[in-house]
Backbone as numpy.savetxt, mean C-alpha at the origin, in Angstrom:
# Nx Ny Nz CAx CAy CAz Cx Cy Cz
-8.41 -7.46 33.96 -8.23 -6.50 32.90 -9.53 -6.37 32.11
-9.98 -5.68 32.01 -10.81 -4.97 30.90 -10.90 -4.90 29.51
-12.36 -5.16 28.84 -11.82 -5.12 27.05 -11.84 -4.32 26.43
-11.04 -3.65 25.67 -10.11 -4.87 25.56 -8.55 -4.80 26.01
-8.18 -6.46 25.87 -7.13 -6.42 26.77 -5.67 -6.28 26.02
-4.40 -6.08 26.91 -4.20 -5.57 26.58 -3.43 -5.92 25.18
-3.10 -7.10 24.59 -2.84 -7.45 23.60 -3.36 -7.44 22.54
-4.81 -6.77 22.96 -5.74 -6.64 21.50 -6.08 -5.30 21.53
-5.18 -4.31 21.98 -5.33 -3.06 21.39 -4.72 -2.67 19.41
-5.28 -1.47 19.33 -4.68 -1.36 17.93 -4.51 0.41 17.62
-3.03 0.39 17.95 -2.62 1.79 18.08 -2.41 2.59 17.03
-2.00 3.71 16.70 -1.91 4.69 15.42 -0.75 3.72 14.49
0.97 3.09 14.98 1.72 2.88 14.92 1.63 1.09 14.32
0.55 0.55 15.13 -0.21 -0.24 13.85 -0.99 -0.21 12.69
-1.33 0.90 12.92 -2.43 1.65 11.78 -1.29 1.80 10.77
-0.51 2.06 11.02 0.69 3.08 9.99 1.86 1.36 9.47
1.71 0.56 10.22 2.45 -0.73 9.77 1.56 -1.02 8.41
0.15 -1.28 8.95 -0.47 -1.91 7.76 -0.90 -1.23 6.49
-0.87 0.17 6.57 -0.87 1.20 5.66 0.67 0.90 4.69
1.84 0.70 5.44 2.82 0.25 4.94 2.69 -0.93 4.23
2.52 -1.79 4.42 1.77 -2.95 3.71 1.34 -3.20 2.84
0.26 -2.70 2.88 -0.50 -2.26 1.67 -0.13 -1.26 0.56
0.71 -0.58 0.69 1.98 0.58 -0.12 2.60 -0.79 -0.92
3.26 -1.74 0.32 4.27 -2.56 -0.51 3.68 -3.27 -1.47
2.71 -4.04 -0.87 1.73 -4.70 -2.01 1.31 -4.11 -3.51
0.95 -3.16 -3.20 0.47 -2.37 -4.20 2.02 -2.18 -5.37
2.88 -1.45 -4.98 4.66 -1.57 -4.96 4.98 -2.88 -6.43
5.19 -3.88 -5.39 5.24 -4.88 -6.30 4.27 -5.82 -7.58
3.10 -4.79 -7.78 2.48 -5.85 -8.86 3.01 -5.32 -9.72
3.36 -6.38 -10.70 4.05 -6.23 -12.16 2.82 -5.87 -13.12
2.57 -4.98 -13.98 1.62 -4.47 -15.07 1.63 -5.28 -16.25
2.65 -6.01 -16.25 2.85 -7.25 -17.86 2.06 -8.52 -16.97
2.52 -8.41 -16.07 2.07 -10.03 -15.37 0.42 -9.72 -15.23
0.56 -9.05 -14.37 -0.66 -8.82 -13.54 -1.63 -8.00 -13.69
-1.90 -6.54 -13.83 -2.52 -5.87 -14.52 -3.04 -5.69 -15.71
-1.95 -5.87 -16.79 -2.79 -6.03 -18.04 -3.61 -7.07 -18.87
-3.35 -8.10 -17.92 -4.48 -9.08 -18.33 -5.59 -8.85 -18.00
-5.84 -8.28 -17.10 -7.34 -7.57 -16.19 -7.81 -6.64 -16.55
-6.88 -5.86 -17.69 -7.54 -4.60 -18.25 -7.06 -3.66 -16.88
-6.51 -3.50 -16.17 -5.87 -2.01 -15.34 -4.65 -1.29 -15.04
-4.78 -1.60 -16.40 -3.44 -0.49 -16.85 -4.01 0.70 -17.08
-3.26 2.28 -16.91 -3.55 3.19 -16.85 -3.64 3.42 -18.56
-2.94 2.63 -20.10 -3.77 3.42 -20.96 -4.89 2.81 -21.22
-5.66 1.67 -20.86 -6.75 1.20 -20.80 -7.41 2.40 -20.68
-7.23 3.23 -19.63 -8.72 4.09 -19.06 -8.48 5.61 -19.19
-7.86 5.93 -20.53 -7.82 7.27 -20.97 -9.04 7.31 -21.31
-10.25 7.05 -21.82 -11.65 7.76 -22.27 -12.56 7.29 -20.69
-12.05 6.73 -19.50 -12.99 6.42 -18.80 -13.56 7.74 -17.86
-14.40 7.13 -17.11 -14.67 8.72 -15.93 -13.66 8.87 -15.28
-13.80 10.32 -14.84 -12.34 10.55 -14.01 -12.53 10.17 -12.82
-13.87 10.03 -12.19 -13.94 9.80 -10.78 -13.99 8.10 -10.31
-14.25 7.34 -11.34 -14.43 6.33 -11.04 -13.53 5.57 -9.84
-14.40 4.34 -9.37 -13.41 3.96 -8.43 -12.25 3.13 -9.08
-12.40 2.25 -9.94 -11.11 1.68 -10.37 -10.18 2.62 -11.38
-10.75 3.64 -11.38 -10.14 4.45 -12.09 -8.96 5.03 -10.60
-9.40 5.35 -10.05 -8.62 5.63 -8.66 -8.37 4.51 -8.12
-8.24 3.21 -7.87 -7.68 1.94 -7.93 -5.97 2.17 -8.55
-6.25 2.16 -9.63 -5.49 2.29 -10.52 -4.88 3.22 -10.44
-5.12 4.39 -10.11 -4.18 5.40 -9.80 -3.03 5.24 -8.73
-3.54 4.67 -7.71 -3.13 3.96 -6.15 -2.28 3.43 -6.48
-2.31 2.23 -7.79 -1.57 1.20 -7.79 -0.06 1.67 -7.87
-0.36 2.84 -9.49 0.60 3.21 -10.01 1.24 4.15 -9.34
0.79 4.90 -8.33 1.25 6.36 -7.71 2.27 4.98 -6.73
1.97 4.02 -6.37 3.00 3.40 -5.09 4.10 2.62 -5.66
3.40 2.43 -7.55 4.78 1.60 -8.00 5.76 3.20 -8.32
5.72 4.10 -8.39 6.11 5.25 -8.49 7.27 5.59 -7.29
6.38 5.18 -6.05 7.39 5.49 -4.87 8.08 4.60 -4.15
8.67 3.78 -5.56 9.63 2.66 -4.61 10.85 3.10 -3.62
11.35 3.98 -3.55 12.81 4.19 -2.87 12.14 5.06 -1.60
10.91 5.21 -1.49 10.45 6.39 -0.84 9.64 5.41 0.49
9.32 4.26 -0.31 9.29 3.47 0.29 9.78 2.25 1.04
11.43 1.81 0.37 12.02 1.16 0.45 12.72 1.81 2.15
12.93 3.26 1.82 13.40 3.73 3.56 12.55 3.82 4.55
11.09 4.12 4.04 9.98 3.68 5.55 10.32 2.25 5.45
10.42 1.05 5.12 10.30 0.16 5.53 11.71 -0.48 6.55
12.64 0.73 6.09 13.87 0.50 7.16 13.60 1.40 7.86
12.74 2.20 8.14 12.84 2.66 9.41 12.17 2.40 9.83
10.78 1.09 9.99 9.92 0.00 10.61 10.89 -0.43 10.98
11.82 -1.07 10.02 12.66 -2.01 10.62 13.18 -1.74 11.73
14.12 -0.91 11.77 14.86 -0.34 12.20 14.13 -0.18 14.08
12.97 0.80 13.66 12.14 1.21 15.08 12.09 -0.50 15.71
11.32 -1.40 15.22 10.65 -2.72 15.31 11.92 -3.49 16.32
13.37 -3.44 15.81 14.08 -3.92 16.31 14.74 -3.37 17.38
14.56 -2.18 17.76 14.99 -1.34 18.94 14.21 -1.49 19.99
12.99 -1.76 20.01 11.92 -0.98 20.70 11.13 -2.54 21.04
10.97 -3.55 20.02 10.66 -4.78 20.72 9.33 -5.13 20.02
């Protein structure tokens, strides 16, 4: 077999697991716990640049704690696929 082989390929459908992932992660940080001790809470950075990167960090964070239920059904339908399919 040829490299690479075939257990170390990395398909769209993994691409899209760990994108999921990283949604959830993002999902669960708490803003009392975790964020506002660090200063990245979104009213922290009402006078900051708009383009900045932790300014868009921060946007990320909050746009995915936003889409919990939206996310809660992609992750059953990982499930779901994951357990059918093998």
């Amino acid at each position: 077999m040829t490299w690479p082989s075939r257990g170390m390929e990395m398909g769209f459908w993994t691409v899209l697991e760990a994108f999921l992932l990283f949604a959830n992660a993002f999902a669960i940080l708490n803003e009392e716990r975790f964020l506002a001790p660090r200063g990245w809470t979104l009213a922290e950075l009402q006078g900051a640049n708009r383009n900045s990167v932790k300014r868009q960090i921060i946007g990320l964070i909050h746009a995915c704690q936003f889409m919990r239920i939206p996310l809660i059904l992609l992750n059953i339908i990982v499930i779901l696929v994951k357990l059918f399919s093998g």
